[in-house]
C-alpha positions in Angstrom: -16.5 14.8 -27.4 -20.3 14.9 -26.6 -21.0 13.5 -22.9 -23.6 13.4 -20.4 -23.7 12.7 -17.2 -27.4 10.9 -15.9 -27.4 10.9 -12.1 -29.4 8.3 -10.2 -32.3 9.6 -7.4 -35.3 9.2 -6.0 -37.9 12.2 -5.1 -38.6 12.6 -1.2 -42.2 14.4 -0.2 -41.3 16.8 2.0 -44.3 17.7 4.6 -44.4 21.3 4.8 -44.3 23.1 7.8 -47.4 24.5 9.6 -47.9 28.2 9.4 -48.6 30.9 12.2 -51.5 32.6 11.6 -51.3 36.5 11.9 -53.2 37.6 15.1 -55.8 39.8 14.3 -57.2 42.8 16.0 -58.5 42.3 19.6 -62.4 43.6 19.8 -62.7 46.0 21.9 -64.1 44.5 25.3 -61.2 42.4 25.6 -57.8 43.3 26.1 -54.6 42.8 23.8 -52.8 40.5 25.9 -55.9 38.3 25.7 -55.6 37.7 22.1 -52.0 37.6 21.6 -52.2 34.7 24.4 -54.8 32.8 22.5 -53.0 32.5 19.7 -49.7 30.7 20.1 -47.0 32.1 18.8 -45.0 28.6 18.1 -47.4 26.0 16.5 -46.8 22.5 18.4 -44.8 20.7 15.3 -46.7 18.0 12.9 -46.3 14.7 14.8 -43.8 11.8 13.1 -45.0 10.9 10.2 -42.9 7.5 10.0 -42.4 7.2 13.9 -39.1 8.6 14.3 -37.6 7.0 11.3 -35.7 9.5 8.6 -34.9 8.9 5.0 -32.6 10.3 2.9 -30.4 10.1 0.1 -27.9 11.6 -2.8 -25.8 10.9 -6.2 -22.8 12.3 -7.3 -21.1 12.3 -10.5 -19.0 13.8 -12.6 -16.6 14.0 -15.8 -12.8 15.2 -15.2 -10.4 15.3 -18.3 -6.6 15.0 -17.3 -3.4 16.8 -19.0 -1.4 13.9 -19.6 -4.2 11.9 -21.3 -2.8 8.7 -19.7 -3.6 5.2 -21.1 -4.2 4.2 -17.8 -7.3 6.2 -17.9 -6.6 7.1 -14.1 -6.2 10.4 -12.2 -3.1 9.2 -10.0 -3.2 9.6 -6.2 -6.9 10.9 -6.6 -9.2 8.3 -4.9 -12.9 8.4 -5.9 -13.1 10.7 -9.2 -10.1 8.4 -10.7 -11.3 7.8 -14.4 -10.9 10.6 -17.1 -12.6 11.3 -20.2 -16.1 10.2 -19.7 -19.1 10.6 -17.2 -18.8 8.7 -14.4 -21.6 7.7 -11.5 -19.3 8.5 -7.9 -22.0 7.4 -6.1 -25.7 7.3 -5.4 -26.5 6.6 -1.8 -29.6 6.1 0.5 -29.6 6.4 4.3 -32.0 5.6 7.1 -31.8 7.2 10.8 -33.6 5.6 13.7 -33.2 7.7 16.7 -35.1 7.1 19.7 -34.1 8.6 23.5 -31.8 4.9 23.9 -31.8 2.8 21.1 -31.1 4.0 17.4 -29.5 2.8 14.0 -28.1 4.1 11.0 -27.4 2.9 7.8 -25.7 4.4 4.7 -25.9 2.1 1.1 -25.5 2.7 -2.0 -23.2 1.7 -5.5 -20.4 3.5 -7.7 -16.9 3.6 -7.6 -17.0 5.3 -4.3 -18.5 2.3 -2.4 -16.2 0.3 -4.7 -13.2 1.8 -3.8 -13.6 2.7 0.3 -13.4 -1.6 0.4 -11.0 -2.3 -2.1 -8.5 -3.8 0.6 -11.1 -5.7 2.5 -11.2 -9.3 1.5 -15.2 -9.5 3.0 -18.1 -11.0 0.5 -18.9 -8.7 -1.9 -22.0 -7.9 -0.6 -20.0 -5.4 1.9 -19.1 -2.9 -1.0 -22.5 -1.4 -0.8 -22.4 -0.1 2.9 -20.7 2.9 3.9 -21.7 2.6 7.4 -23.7 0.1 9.4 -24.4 0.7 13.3 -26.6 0.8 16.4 -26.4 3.7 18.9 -27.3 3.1 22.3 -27.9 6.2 24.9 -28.5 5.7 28.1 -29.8 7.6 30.3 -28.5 9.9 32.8 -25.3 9.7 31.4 -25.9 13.4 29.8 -25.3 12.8 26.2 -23.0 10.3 26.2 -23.8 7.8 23.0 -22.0 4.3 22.0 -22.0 2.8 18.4 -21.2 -0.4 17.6 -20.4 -1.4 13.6 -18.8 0.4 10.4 -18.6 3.8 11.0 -16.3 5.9 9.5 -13.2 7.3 10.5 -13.0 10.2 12.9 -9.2 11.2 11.2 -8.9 14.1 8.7 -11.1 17.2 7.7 -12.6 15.8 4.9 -15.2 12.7 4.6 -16.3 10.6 2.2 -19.5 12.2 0.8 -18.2 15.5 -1.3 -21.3 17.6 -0.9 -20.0 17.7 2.6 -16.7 19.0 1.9 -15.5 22.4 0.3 -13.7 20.7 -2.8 -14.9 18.0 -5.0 -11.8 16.1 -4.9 -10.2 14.8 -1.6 -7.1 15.9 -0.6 -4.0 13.6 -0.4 -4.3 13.4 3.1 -7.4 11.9 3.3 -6.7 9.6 0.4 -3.5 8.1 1.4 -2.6 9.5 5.2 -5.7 8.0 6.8 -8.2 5.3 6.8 -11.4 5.3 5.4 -13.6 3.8 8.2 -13.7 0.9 11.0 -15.5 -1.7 12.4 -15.8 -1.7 15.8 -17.3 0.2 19.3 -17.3 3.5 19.4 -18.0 6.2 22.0 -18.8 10.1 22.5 -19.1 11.9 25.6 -19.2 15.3 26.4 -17.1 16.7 29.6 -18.2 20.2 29.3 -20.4 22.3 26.8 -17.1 22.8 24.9 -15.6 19.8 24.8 -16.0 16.3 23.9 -14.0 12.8 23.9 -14.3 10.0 22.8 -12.3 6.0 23.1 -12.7 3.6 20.1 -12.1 -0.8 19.9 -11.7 -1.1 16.4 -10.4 -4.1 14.3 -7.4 -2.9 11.7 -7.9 -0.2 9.0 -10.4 -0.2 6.2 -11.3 -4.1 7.6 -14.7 -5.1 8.9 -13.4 -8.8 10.1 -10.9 -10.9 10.1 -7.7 -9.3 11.2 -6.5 -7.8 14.4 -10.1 -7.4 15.2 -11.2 -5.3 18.4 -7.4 -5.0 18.9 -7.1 -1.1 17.7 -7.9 1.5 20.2 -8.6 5.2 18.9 -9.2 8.3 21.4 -10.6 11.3 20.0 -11.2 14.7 21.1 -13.4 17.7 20.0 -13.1 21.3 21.5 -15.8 23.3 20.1 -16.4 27.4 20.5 -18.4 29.6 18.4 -15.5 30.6 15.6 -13.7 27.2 15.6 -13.3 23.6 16.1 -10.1 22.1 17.3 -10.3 17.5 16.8 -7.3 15.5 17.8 -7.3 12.2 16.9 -4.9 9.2 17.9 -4.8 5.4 16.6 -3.1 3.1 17.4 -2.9 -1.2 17.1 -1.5 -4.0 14.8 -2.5 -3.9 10.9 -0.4 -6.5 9.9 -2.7 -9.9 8.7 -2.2 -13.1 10.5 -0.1 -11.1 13.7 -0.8 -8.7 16.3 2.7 -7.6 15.9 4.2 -4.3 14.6 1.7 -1.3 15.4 0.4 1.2 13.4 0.1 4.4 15.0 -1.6 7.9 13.5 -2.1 11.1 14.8 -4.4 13.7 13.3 -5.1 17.2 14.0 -7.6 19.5 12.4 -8.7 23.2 13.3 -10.9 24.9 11.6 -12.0 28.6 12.2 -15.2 30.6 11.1 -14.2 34.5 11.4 -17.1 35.5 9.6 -20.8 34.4 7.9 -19.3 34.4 4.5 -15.8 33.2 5.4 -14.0 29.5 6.9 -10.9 28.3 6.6 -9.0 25.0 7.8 -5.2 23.1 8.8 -5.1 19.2 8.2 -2.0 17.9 10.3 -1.2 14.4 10.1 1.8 11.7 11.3 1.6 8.1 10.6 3.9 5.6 11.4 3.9 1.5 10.6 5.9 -0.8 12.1 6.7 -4.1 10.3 7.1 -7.3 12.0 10.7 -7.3 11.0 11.2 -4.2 13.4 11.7 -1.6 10.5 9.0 0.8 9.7 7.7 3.7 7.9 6.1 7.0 8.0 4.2 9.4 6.1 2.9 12.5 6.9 1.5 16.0 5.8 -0.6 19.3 5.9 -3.5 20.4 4.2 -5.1 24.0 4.4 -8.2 25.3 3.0 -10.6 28.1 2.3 -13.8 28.5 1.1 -15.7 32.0 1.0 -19.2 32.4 -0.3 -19.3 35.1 -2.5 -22.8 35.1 -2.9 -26.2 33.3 -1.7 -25.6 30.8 -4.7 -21.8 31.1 -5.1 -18.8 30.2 -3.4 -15.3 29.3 -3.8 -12.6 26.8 -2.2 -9.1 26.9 -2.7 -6.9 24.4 -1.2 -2.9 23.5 -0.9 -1.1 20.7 1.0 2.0 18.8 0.9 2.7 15.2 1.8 5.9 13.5 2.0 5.4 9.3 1.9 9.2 9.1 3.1 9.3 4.9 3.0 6.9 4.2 0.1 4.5 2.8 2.4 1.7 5.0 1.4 1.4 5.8 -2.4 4.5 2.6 -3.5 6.8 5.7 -4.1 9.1 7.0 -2.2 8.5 10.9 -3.1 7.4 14.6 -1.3 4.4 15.4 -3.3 2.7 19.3 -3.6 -1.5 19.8 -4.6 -3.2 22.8 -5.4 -7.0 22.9 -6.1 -9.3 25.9 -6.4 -13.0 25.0 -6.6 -16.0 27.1 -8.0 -19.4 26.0 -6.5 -22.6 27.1 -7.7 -26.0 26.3 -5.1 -29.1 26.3 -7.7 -31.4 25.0 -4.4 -31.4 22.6 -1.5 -30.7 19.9 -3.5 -29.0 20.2 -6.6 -24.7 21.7 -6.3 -22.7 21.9 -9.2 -18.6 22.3 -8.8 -15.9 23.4 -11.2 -12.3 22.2 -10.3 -9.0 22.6 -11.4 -6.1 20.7 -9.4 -2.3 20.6 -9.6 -0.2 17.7 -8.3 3.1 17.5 -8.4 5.8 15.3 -7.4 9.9 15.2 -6.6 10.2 12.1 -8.3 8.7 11.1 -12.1 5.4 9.7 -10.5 2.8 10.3 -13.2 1.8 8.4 -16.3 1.7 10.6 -19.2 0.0 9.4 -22.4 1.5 6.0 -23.4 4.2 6.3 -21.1 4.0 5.0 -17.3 5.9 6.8 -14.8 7.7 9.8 -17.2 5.7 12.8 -15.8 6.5 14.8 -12.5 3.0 16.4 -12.4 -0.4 16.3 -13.6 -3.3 18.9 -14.4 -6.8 18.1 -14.4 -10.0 19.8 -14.5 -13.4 18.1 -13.1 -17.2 19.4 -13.0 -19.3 17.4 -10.6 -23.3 17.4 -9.6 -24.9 16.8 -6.4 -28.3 15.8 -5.7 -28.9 15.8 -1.9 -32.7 14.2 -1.5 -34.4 14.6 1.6 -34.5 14.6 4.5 -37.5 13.2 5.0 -38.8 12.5 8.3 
């Protein structure tokens, strides 16, 4: 089968950068030092050329064929690259930063199954399904870096995010599509205790929900302890979920450390425990761990492998109750700034007869599928 895969973008100017002349030869009634001073040896940058303002933006698709060949025409318990056997547009997104010393914004929009899919639970006009994210930041002063957002952001939980250019593998792991949320809509705060560490509290209305239930009645506290060859963030939420009650919480916790021995080499652990509690006083959990690593085998190649393993021990999560196993190894090849091409092959598998296979729903305990993806990252351009 013949397909091709057209992905949507826009070209960005990019202002190029002023060079430093080479200092030439001092004549010889005046000293060295004299001329060297003359000539700085840092030009003072190119002023804003759209007053602070920066633009940028990306697409992202991809064509994945899948073992089973179900009639379903979806990649079970995968989240954005979901449909098999033809070209598909993930997503093409714009985004515009506004950053001033108090006041800022950001804004991410776009289309594609992606922005589809991050609000498929939220009953919001459907105007909503093209922002990712939507806030103001406000700094103030002399309160030494300390920043508060108000709007959609997304979540601070899990090691991945929503954007794949951004993560090591094209596909997301299971944790991040059914352990965790996908964003909030809310306040949000950042401040840094010491040069190492940084926390964080967050009012948030309930998962994946910009209004309408539970709202401002969530509370996440976050934490990020930084040093030169890893990262340690802890993350905690907790708050009703439930619509038309504040009872029954939901609580999560999620852990993620991720350590750079070397230029070449990273690796990362994914930790997470979720718990619901119904109204009827029973609940559910669900939890797992993910590890990865990628290692850059040359200046245009690198390669990701990841395993993890998830047990949904209610239901609540994926509708079955079932331990579930993933494997992924991903091949990435850099042809510039702006253009990324990934080869993946993932393995999921499952205790319990999970997986459609062919005409046949639910007869398969695993599933095999291989995906190549493109990039474009445009910009930035400020």
């Amino acid at each position: 089968m013949k397909a091709t895969l057209v992905l949507c973008g826009a070209i960005f100017a990019l202002c190029a950068s002023a060079q430093t002349p080479a200092p030439g030869s001092a004549p010889p009634d005046a000293p060295a030092q004299a001329a060297a001073a003359a000539a700085p040896a840092t030009p003072p940058p190119d002023p804003p050329k759209y007053d602070g303002w920066v633009f940028s933006g990306m697409a992202d698709g991809y064509i994945t064929l899948n073992s089973n060949h179900p009639m379903s025409n979806s990649n079970q318990l995968q989240n954005f690259d979901i449909n098999w056997g033809q070209p598909e547009l993930s997503m093409a997104m714009f985004t515009v930063d506004k950053s001033d010393k108090i006041l800022g914004i950001h804004v991410d929009a776009g289309l594609g199954e992606t922005f589809r899919l991050i609000h498929a639970s939220d009953p919001q006009p459907e105007g909503f399904r093209y922002i990712k994210q939507m806030y103001v930041i406000l700094k103030p002063t002399n309160m030494h870096g300390a920043e508060f957002d108000f709007g959609e952001f997304v979540t601070s939980a899990g090691a991945e995010v929503i954007e794949s250019s951004s993560n090591w593998n094209y596909s997301r792991s299971l944790l991040f599509a059914w352990a965790i949320p996908y964003y909030h809509f809310g306040l949000r705060s950042t401040v840094p205790v010491t040069k190492t560490l940084t926390v964080g509290v967050q009012v948030v209305n309930a998962w994946n929900n910009l209004w309408g239930n539970n709202d401002l009645k969530n509370v996440g506290i976050t934490a990020a302890y930084t040093k030169p060859k890893y990262t340690l963030n802890a993350n905690y939420y907790v708050g009703p979920n439930h619509p038309g009650t504040t009872q029954g919480k939901r609580n999560l916790f999620d852990t993620t450390l991720q350590v750079n021995p070397t230029s070449k080499a990273s690796f990362y652990i994914n930790y997470d425990y979720a718990r619901d509690n119904a109204i009827s006083g029973s609940s559910s959990s669900w939890y797992g761990i993910a590890g990865a690593f990628r290692y850059q085998l040359a200046k245009k190649f690198a390669i990701a492998p990841r395993i993890e393993w998830f047990d949904d021990a209610n239901g609540f999560s994926t509708g079955t109750v079932q331990k579930l196993k993933e494997g992924t190894i991903t091949g990435e090849y850099k042809y510039n700034d702006h253009l990324v091409a990934r080869l993946e092959y993932r393995h999921d598998a499952s205790d319990k007869a999970f997986f459609d296979r062919g005409a046949q729903p639910a007869s398969a305990k695993s599933m095999n599928t291989a995906t190549l993806g493109f990039v474009y990252l445009l910009g930035p351009l400020k």
